[in-house]
Residue, then its C-alpha position, 0 to 999 in steps of 0.5 A: x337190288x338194294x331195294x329188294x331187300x327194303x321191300x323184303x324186310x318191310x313185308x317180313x315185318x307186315x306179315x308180322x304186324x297183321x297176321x302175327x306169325x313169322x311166314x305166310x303162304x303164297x297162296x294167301x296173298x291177293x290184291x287185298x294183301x297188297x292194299x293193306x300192306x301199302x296202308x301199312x307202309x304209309x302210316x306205319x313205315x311213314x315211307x316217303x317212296x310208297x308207290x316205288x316200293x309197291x311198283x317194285x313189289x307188284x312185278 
């Protein structure tokens, strides 16, 4: 669980970064979104455990 809310604020943050507003619609997310917020996790969260936190994402 605690994992989640890693993954939660991470996103929040990204959201913040790419599209500089505080929420996005569901909607709007697509492979893309998640491709460039793995970029983001790798080199701007320097994250050591990308590909579990992407895992934990994608289901």
């Amino acid at each position: 669980m605690h994992s989640v809310f890693i993954i939660l604020k991470d996103v929040k943050d990204f959201i913040k970064w790419k599209f500089k507003q505080n929420e996005i619609l569901l909607k709007d997310l697509d492979y893309s979104f998640i491709v460039e917020f793995e970029y983001y996790l790798k080199t701007e969260k320097h994250q050591k455990q990308v590909d579990k936190l992407i895992k934990t994402f994608k289901t």
